[in-house]
MINU-803935 format. One record per atom (N, C-alpha, C): residue number from 0; residue in three letters; atom name; z, y, x. Coordinates in Angstrom, 1 decimal, padded with zeros to 4 digits. Example, Ala and Ser with C-alpha at 12.3 -4.5 7.8 and 13.67 -1.06 7.14 Angstrom:
<pts>
<pt 0; 'ALA'; 'N'; <007.8; -005.7; 013.2>>
<pt 0; 'ALA'; 'CA'; <007.8; -004.5; 012.3>>
<pt 0; 'ALA'; 'C'; <007.8; -003.3; 013.2>>
<pt 1; 'SER'; 'N'; <007.1; -002.2; 012.8>>
<pt 1; 'SER'; 'CA'; <007.1; -001.1; 013.7>>
<pt 1; 'SER'; 'C'; <007.9; 000.0; 012.9>>
</pts>
This chain:
<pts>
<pt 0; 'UNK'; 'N'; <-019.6; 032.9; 075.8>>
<pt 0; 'UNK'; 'CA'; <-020.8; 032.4; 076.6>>
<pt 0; 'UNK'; 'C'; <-021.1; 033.3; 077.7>>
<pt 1; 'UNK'; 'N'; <-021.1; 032.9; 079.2>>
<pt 1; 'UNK'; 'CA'; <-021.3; 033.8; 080.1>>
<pt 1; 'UNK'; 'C'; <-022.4; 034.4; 079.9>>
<pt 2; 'UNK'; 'N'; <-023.7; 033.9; 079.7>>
<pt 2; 'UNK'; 'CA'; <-025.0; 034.3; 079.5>>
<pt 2; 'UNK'; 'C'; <-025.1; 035.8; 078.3>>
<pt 3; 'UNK'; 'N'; <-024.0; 035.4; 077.6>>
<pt 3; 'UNK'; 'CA'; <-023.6; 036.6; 076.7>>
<pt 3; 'UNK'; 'C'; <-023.2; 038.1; 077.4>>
<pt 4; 'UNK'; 'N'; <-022.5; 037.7; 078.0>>
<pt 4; 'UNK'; 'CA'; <-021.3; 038.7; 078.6>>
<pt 4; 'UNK'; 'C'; <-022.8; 039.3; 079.6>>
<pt 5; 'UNK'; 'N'; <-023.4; 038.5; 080.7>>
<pt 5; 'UNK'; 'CA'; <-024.2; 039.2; 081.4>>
<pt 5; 'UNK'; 'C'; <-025.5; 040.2; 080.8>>
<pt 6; 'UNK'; 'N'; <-025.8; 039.7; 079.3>>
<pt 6; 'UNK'; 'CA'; <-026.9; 040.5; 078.7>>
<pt 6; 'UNK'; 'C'; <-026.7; 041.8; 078.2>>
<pt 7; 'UNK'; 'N'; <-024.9; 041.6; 077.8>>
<pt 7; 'UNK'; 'CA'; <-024.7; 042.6; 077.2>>
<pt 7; 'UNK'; 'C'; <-024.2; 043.2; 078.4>>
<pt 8; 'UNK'; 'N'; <-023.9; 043.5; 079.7>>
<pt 8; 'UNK'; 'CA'; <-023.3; 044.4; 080.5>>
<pt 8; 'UNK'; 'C'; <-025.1; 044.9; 081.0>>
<pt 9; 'UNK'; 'N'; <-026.7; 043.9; 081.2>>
<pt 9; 'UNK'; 'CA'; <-027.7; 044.8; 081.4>>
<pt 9; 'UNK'; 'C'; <-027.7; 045.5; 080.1>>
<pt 10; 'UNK'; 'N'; <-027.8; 045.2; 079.1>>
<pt 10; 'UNK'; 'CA'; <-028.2; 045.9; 078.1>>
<pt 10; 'UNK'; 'C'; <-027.0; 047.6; 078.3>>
<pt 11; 'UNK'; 'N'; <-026.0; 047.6; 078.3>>
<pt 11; 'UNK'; 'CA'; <-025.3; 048.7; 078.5>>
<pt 11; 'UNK'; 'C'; <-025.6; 049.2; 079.7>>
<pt 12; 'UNK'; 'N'; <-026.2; 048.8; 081.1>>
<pt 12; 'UNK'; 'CA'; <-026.6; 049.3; 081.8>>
<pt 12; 'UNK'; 'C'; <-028.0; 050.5; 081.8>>
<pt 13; 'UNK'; 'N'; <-028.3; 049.4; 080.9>>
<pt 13; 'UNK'; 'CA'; <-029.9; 049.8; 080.7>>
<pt 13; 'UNK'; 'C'; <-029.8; 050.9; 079.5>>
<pt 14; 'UNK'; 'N'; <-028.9; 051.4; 078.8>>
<pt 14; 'UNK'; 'CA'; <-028.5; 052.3; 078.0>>
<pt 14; 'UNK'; 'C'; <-028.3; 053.7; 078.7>>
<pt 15; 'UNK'; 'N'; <-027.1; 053.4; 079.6>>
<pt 15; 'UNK'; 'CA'; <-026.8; 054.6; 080.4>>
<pt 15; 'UNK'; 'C'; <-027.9; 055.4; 081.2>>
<pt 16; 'UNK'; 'N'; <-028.6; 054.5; 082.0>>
<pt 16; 'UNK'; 'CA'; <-029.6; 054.8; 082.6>>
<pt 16; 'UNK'; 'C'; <-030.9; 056.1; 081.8>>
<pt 17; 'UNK'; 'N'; <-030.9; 055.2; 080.5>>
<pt 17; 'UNK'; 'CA'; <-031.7; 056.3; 079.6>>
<pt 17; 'UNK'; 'C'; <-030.8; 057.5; 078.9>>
<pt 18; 'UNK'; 'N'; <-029.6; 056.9; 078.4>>
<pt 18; 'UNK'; 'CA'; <-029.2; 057.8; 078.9>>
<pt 18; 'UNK'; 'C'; <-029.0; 060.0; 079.3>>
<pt 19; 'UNK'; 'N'; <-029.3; 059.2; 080.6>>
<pt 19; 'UNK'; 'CA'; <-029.2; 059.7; 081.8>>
<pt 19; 'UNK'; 'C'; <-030.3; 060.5; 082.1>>
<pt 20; 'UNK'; 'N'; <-031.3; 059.7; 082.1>>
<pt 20; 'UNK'; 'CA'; <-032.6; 060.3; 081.7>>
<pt 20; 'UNK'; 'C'; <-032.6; 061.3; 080.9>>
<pt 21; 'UNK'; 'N'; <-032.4; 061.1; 079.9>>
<pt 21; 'UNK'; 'CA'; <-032.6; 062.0; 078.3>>
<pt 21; 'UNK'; 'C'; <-031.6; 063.3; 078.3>>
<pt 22; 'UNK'; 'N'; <-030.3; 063.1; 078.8>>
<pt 22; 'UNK'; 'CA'; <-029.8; 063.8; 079.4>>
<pt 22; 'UNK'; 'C'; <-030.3; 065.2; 080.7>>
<pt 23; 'UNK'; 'N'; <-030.8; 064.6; 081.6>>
<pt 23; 'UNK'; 'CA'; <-031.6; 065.7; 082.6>>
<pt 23; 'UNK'; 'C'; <-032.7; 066.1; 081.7>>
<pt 24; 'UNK'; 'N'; <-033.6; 066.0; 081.1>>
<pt 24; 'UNK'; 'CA'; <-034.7; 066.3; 080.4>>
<pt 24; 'UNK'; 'C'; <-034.1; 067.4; 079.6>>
<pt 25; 'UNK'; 'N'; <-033.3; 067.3; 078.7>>
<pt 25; 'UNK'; 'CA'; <-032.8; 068.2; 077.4>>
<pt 25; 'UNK'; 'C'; <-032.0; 069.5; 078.5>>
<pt 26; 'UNK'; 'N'; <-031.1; 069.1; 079.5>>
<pt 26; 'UNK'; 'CA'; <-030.5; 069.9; 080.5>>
<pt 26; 'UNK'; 'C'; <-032.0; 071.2; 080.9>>
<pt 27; 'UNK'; 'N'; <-032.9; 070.3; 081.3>>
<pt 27; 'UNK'; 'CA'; <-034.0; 071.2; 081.7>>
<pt 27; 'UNK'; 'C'; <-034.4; 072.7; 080.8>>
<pt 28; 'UNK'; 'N'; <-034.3; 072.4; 079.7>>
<pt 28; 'UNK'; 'CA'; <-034.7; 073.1; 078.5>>
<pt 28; 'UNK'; 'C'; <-033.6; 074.1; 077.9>>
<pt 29; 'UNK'; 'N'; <-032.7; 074.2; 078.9>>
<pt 29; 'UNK'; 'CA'; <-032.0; 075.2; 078.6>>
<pt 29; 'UNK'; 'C'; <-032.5; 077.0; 079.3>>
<pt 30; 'UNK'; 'N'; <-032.2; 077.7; 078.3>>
<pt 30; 'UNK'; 'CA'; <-032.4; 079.2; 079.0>>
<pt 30; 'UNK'; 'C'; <-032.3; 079.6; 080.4>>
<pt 31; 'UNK'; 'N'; <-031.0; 078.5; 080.4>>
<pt 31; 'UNK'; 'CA'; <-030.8; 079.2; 082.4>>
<pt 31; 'UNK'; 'C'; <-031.2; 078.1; 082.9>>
<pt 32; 'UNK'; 'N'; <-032.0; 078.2; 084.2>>
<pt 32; 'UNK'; 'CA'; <-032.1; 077.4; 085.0>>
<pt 32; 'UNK'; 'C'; <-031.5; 077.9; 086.1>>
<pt 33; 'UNK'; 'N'; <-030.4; 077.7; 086.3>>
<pt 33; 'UNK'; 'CA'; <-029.5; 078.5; 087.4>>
<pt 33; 'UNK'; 'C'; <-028.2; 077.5; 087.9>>
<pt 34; 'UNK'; 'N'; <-027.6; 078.0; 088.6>>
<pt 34; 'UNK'; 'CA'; <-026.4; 077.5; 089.1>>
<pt 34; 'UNK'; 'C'; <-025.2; 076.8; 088.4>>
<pt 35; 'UNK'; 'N'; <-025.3; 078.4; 087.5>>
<pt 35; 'UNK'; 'CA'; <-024.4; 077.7; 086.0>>
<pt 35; 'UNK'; 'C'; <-024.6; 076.2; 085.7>>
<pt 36; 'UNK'; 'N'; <-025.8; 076.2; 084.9>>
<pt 36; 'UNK'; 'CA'; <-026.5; 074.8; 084.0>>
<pt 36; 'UNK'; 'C'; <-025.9; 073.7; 084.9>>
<pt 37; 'UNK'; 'N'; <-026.1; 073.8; 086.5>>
<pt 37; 'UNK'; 'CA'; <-025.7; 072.4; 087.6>>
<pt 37; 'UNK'; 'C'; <-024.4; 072.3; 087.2>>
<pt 38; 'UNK'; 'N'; <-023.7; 073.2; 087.7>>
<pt 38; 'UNK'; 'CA'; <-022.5; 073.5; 087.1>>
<pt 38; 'UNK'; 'C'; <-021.7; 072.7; 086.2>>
<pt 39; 'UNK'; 'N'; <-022.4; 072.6; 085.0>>
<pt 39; 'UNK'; 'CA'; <-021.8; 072.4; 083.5>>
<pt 39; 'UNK'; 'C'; <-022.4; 071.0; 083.7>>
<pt 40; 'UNK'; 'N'; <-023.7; 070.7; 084.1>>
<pt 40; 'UNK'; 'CA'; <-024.3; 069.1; 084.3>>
<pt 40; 'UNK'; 'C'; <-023.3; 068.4; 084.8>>
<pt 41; 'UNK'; 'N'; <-022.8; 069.2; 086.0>>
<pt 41; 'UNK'; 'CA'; <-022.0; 068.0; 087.3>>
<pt 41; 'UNK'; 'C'; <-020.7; 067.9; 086.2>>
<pt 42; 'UNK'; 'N'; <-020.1; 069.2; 085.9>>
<pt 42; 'UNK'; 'CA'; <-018.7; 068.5; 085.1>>
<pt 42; 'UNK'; 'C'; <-018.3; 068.5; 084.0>>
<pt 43; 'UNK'; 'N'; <-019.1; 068.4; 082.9>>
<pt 43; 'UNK'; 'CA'; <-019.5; 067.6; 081.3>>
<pt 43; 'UNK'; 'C'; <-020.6; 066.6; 081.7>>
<pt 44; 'UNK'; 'N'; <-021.1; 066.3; 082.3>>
<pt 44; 'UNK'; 'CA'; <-022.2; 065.1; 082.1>>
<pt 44; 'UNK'; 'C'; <-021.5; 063.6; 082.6>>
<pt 45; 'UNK'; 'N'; <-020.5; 063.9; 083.2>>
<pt 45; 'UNK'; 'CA'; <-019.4; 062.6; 083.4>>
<pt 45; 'UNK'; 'C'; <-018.9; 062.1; 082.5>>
<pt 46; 'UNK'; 'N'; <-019.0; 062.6; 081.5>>
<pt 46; 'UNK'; 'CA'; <-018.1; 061.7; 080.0>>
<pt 46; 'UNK'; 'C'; <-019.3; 062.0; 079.2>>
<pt 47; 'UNK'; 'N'; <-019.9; 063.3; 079.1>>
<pt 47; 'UNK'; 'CA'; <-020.9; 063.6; 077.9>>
<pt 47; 'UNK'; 'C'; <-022.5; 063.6; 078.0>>
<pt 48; 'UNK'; 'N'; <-023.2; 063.7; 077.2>>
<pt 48; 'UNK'; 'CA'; <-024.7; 063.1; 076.8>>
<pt 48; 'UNK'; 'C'; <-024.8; 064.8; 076.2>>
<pt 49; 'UNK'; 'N'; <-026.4; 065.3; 076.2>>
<pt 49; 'UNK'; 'CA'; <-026.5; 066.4; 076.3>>
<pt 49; 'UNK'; 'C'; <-026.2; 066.8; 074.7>>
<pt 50; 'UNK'; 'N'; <-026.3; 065.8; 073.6>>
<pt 50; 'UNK'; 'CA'; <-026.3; 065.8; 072.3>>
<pt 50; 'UNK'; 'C'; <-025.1; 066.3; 071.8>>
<pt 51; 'UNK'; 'N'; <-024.0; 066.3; 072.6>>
<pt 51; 'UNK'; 'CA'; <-022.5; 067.0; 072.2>>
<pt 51; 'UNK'; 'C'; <-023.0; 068.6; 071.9>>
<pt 52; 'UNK'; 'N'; <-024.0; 069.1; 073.2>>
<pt 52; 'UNK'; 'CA'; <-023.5; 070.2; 073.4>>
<pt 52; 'UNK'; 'C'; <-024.8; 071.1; 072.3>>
<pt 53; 'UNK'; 'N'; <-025.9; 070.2; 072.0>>
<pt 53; 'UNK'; 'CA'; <-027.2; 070.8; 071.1>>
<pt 53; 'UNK'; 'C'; <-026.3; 070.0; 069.6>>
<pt 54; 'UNK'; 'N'; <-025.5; 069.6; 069.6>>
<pt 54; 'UNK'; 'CA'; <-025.1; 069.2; 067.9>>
<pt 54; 'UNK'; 'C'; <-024.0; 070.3; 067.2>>
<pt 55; 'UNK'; 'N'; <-023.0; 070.4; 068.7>>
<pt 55; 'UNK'; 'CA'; <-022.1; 071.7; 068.2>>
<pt 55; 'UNK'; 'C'; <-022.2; 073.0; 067.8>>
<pt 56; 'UNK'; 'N'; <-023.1; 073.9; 068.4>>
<pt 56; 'UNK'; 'CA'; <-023.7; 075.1; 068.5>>
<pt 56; 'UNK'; 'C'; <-022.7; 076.0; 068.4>>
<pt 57; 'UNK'; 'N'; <-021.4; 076.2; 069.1>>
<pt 57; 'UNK'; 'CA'; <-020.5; 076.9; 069.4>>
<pt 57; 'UNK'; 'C'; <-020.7; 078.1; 070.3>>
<pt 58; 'UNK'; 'N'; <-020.0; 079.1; 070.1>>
<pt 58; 'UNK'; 'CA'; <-020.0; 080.4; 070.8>>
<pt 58; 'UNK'; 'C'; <-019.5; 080.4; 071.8>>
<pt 59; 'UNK'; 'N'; <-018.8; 081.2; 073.0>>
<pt 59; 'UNK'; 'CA'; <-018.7; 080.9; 074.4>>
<pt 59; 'UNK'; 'C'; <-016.9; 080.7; 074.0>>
<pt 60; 'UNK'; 'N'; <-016.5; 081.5; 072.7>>
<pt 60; 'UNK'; 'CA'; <-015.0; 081.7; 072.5>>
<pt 60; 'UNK'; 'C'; <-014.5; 080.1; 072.3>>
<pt 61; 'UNK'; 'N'; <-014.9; 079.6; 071.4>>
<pt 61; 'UNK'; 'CA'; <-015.1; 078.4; 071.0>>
<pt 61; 'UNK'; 'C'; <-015.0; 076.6; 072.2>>
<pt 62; 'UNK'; 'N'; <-016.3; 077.3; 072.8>>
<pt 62; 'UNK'; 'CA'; <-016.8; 076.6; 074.2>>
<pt 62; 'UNK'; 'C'; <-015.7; 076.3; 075.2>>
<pt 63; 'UNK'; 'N'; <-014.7; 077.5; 075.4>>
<pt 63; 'UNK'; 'CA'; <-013.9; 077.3; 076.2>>
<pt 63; 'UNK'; 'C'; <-012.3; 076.7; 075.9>>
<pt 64; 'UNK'; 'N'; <-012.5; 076.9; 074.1>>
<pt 64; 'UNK'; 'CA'; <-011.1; 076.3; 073.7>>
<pt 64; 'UNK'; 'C'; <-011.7; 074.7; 073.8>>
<pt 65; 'UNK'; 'N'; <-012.7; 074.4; 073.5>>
<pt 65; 'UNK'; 'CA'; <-012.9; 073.0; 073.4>>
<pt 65; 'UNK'; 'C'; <-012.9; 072.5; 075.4>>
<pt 66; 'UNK'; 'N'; <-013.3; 073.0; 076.2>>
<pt 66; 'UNK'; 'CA'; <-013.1; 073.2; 077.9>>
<pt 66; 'UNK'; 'C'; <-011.7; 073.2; 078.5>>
<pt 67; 'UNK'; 'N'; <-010.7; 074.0; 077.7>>
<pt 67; 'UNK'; 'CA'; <-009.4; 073.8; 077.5>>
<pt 67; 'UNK'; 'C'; <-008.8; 072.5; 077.0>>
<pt 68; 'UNK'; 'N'; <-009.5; 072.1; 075.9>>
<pt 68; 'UNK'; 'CA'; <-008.7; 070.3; 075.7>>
<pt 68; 'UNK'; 'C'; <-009.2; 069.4; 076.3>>
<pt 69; 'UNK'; 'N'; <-010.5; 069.5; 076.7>>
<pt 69; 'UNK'; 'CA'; <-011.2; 068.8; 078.1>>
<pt 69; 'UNK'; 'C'; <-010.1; 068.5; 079.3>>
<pt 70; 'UNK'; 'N'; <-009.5; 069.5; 079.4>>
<pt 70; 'UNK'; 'CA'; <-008.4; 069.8; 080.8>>
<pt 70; 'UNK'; 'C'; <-007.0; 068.9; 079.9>>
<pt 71; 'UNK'; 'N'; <-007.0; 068.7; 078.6>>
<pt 71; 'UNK'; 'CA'; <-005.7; 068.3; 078.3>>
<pt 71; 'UNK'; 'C'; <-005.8; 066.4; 078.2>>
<pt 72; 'UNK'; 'N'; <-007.5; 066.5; 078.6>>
<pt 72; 'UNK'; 'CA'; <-007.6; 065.3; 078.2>>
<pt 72; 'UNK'; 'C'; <-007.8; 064.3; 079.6>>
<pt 73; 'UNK'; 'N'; <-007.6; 065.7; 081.0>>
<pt 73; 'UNK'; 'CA'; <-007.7; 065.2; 081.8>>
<pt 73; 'UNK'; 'C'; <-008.5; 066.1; 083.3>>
<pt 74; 'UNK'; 'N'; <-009.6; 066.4; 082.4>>
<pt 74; 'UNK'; 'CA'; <-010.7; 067.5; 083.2>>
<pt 74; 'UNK'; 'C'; <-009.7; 068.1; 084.4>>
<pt 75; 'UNK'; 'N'; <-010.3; 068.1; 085.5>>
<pt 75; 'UNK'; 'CA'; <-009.1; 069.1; 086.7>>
<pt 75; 'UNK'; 'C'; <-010.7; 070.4; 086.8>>
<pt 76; 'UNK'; 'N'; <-009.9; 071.3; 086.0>>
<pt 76; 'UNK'; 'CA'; <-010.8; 072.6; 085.9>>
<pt 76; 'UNK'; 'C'; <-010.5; 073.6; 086.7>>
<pt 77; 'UNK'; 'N'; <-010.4; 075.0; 086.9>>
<pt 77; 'UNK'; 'CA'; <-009.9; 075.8; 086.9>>
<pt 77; 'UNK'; 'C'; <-010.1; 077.0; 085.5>>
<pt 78; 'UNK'; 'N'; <-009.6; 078.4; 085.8>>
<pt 78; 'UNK'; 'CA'; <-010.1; 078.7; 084.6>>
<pt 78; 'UNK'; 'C'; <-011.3; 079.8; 085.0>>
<pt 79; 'UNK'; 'N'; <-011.7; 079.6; 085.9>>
<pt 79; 'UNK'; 'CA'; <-012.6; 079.9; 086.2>>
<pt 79; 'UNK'; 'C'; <-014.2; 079.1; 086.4>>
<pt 80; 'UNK'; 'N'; <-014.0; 078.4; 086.4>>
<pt 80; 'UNK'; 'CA'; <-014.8; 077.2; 086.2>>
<pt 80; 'UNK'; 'C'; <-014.9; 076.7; 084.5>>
<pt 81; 'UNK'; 'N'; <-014.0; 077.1; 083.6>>
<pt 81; 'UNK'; 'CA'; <-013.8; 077.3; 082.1>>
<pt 81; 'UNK'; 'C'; <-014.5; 078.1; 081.7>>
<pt 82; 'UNK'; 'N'; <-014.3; 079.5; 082.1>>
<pt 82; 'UNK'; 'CA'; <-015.2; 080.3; 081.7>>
<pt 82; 'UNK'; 'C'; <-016.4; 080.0; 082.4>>
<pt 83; 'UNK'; 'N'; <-016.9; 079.5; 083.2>>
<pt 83; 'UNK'; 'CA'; <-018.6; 079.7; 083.9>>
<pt 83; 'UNK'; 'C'; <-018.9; 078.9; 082.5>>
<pt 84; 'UNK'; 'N'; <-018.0; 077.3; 082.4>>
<pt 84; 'UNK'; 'CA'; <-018.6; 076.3; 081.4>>
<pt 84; 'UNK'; 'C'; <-019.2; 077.2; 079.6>>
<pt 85; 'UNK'; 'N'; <-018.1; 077.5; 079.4>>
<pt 85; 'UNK'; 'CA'; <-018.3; 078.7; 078.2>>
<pt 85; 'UNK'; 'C'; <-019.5; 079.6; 077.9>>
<pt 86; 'UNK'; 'N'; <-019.1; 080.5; 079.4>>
<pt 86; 'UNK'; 'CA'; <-020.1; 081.5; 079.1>>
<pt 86; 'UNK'; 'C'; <-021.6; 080.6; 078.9>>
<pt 87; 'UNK'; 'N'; <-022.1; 079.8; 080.0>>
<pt 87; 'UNK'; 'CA'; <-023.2; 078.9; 079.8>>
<pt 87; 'UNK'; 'C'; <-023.3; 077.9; 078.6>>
<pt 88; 'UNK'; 'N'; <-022.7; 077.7; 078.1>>
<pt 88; 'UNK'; 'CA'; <-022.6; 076.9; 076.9>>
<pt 88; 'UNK'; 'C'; <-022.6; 077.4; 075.8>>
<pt 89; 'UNK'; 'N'; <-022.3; 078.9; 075.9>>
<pt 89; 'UNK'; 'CA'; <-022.2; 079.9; 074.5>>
<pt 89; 'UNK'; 'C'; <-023.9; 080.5; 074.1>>
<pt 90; 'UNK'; 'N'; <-024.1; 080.8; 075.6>>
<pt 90; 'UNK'; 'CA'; <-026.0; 081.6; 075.8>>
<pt 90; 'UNK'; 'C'; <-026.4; 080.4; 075.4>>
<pt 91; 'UNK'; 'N'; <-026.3; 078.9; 075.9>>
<pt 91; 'UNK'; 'CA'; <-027.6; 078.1; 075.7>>
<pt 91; 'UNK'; 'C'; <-027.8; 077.5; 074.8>>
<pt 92; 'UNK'; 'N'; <-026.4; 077.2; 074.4>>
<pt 92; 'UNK'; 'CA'; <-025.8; 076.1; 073.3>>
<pt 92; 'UNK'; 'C'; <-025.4; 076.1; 072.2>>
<pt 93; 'UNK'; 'N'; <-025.4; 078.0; 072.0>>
<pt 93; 'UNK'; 'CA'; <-024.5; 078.7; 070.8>>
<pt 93; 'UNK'; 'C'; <-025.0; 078.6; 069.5>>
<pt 94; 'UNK'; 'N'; <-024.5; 079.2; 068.6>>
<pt 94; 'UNK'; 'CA'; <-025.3; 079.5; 067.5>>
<pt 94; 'UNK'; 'C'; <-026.5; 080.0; 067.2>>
<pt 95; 'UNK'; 'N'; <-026.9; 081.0; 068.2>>
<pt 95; 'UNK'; 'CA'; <-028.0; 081.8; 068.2>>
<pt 95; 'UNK'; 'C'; <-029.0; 081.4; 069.0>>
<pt 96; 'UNK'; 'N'; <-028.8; 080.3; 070.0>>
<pt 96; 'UNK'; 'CA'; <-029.6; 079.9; 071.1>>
<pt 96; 'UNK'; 'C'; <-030.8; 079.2; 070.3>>
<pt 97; 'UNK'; 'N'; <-031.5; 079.0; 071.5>>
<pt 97; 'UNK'; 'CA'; <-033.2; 078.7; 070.7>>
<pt 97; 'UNK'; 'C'; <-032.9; 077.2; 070.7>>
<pt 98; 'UNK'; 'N'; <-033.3; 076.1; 069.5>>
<pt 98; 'UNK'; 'CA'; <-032.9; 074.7; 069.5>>
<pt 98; 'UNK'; 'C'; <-034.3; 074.1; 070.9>>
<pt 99; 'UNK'; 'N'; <-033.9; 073.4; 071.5>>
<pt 99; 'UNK'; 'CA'; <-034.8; 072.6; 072.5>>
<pt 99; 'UNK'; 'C'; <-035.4; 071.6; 071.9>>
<pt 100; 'UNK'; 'N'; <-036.8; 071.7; 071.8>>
<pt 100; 'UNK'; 'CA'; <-037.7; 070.7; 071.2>>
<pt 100; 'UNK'; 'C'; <-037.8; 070.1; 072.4>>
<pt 101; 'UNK'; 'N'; <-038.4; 068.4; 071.8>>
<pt 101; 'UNK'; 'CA'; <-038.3; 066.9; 072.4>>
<pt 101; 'UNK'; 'C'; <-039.3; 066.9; 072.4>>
</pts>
Protein backbone atom coordinates (compact mmCIF):
# COMPACT_ATOMS: atom_id res chain seq x y z
CA UNK A 1 0.00 0.00 0.00
CA UNK A 2 1.69 3.30 -0.94
CA UNK A 3 0.04 5.18 1.94
CA UNK A 4 2.15 2.54 3.93
CA UNK A 5 5.40 3.01 2.46
CA UNK A 6 4.98 7.02 2.96
CA UNK A 7 4.10 6.66 6.80
CA UNK A 8 6.67 4.56 7.41
CA UNK A 9 9.57 6.66 5.58
CA UNK A 10 7.80 9.96 8.07
CA UNK A 11 7.85 7.92 10.85
CA UNK A 12 11.75 6.89 10.24
CA UNK A 13 12.28 10.44 9.49
CA UNK A 14 10.79 11.52 12.43
CA UNK A 15 13.00 9.03 14.39
CA UNK A 16 16.30 10.26 13.22
CA UNK A 17 15.52 13.77 13.81
CA UNK A 18 15.05 12.77 17.59
CA UNK A 19 17.51 11.00 17.24
CA UNK A 20 19.69 13.62 16.53
CA UNK A 21 18.41 15.68 19.01
CA UNK A 22 19.14 13.25 21.91
CA UNK A 23 22.25 12.81 20.45
CA UNK A 24 23.57 16.68 20.67
CA UNK A 25 22.09 16.91 24.20
CA UNK A 26 24.01 13.71 25.79
CA UNK A 27 27.29 15.10 23.45
CA UNK A 28 26.78 18.32 25.64
CA UNK A 29 27.40 16.49 28.90
CA UNK A 30 30.52 15.33 28.27
CA UNK A 31 33.76 16.58 30.33
CA UNK A 32 35.29 18.34 27.40
CA UNK A 33 33.57 20.83 25.76
CA UNK A 34 36.34 21.35 23.29
CA UNK A 35 37.43 20.76 19.81
CA UNK A 36 38.00 17.10 20.49
CA UNK A 37 34.07 16.35 21.42
CA UNK A 38 33.21 18.29 17.58
CA UNK A 39 35.66 16.22 16.48
CA UNK A 40 34.35 12.77 17.53
CA UNK A 41 30.50 14.33 16.95
CA UNK A 42 31.37 15.12 13.16
CA UNK A 43 33.07 11.55 12.61
CA UNK A 44 31.12 8.85 14.86
CA UNK A 45 27.85 10.67 14.77
CA UNK A 46 27.35 9.65 10.96
CA UNK A 47 26.65 6.03 11.64
CA UNK A 48 26.31 6.39 15.63
CA UNK A 49 23.76 7.66 18.39
CA UNK A 50 25.52 8.81 21.50
CA UNK A 51 24.24 5.44 23.40
CA UNK A 52 27.26 3.31 21.69
CA UNK A 53 29.63 5.38 23.27
CA UNK A 54 27.80 5.84 27.28
CA UNK A 55 26.84 1.83 26.96
CA UNK A 56 30.51 0.76 26.20
CA UNK A 57 32.66 2.47 28.79
CA UNK A 58 35.90 1.57 27.21
CA UNK A 59 39.43 2.99 27.94
CA UNK A 60 41.19 5.09 25.30
CA UNK A 61 43.41 1.62 24.51
CA UNK A 62 40.25 -0.08 23.71
CA UNK A 63 38.51 3.11 21.97
CA UNK A 64 41.04 3.18 19.38
CA UNK A 65 41.11 -0.61 18.55
CA UNK A 66 37.32 -0.40 18.16
CA UNK A 67 38.33 3.26 15.74
CA UNK A 68 40.64 0.88 13.96
CA UNK A 69 37.69 -1.47 12.80
CA UNK A 70 35.63 1.57 12.11
CA UNK A 71 38.50 2.27 9.34
CA UNK A 72 38.10 -1.50 8.30
CA UNK A 73 34.58 -1.04 8.00
CA UNK A 74 35.15 1.89 5.92
CA UNK A 75 35.84 5.16 8.19
CA UNK A 76 38.68 7.28 6.00
CA UNK A 77 40.66 8.24 9.39
CA UNK A 78 43.97 8.93 9.90
CA UNK A 79 45.86 7.78 12.90
CA UNK A 80 45.89 10.72 14.14
CA UNK A 81 42.48 11.59 14.11
CA UNK A 82 42.23 7.72 15.95
CA UNK A 83 44.01 8.69 18.59
CA UNK A 84 42.18 12.43 19.11
CA UNK A 85 38.83 9.87 18.82
CA UNK A 86 40.37 7.56 21.66
CA UNK A 87 41.95 9.81 23.81
CA UNK A 88 38.33 11.72 23.97
CA UNK A 89 36.38 8.79 24.24
CA UNK A 90 38.63 7.07 26.92
CA UNK A 91 38.38 10.71 29.44
CA UNK A 92 34.55 10.91 28.68
CA UNK A 93 33.32 7.64 27.89
CA UNK A 94 35.66 5.38 29.86
CA UNK A 95 35.22 3.37 32.69
CA UNK A 96 36.00 5.90 35.17
CA UNK A 97 34.15 8.82 33.57
CA UNK A 98 31.27 10.39 35.41
CA UNK A 99 27.76 8.59 33.79
CA UNK A 100 25.66 11.70 32.15
CA UNK A 101 22.34 12.15 33.77
CA UNK A 102 19.13 12.77 31.41
Amino acid sequence: MPGGSVRKSLGLAAAIAVAMVVTEAAWAQTPQGDAARDFVVEKCSQCHTDSMFRDKRQDARAWEATAYRMVGRGAVWTSDDIKTIAAFLGQSFGPDAPRATH
